[in-house]
N, C-alpha and C positions, 0 to 999 in steps of 0.2 A: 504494500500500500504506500502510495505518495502524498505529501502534506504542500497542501497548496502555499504557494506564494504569494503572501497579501503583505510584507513588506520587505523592504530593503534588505539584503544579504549581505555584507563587506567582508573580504579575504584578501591577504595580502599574495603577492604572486612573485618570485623572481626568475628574471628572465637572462639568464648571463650576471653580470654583477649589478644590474639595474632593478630595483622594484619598484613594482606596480600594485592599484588597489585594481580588483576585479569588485564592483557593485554589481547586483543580480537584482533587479526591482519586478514589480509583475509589470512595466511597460518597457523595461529595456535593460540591458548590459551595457555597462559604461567598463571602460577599460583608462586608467591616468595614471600618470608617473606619481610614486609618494613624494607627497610633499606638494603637489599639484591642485588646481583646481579645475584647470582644461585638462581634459584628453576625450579617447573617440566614443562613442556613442552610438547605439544600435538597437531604433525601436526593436520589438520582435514581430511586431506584421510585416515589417519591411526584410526582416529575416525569412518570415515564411512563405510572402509572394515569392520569392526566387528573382527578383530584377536581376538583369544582366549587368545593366548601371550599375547597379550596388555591390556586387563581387567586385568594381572596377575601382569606385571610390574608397571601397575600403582596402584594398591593397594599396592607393595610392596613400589614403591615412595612414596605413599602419608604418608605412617607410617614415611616414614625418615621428613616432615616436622611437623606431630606432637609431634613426640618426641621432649625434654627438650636439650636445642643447648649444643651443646658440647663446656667443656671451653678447653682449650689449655692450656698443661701446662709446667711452666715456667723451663726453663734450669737450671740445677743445677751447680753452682758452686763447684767444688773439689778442690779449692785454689788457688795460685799466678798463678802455671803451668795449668792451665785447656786448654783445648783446645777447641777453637772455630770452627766450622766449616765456610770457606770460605778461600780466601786468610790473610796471615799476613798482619798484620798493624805493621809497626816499630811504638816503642816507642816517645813519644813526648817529655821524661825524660833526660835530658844529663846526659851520663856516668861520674862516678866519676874518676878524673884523678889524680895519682899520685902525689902527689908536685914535684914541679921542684928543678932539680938540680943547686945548687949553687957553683960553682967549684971556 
């Protein structure tokens, strides 16, 4: 006898030196790197119509989780003036002010 799946199921999975969470839900298999919040995802209708597409894109998914994680790379400084992207931040520095006049 089999006991239905009416929530969430988490298993950890390693695959080579990499682990993965496998979720089992009763609308889909999510498959992510630990420590992730994206990875790929597979209603189960979409498993059991048989698309041809679908065997396609998920092959082409599953290559994006073995390949080596992309680093991000760091903004370059071009000096005092660089420009940041988002709104200005005024300065926290006070201006230097003149000396005052002594009449």
């Amino acid at each position: 006898m089999t006991t239905l799946l009416d929530k969430t199921l988490k298993r950890e999975l390693r695959i080579g030196d990499r682990a993965y969470i496998v979720a089992i839900s009763p609308l889909a298999l999510k498959l992510t790197p630990k420590g992730k919040r994206k990875g790929l995802e597979l209603n189960w209708e979409a498993l059991v119509n048989g698309d041809a597409a679908l065997a396609a894109a998920l092959n082409a998914s599953v290559g994006m989780l073995s390949a080596e994680p992309r680093r991000r790379e760091k903004a370059r400084d071009t000096g005092a003036g660089a420009k940041i992207d988002g709104p200005r931040v005024p300065s926290t520095r006070r201006a230097k002010l003149p000396p005052a006049r002594q009449d």
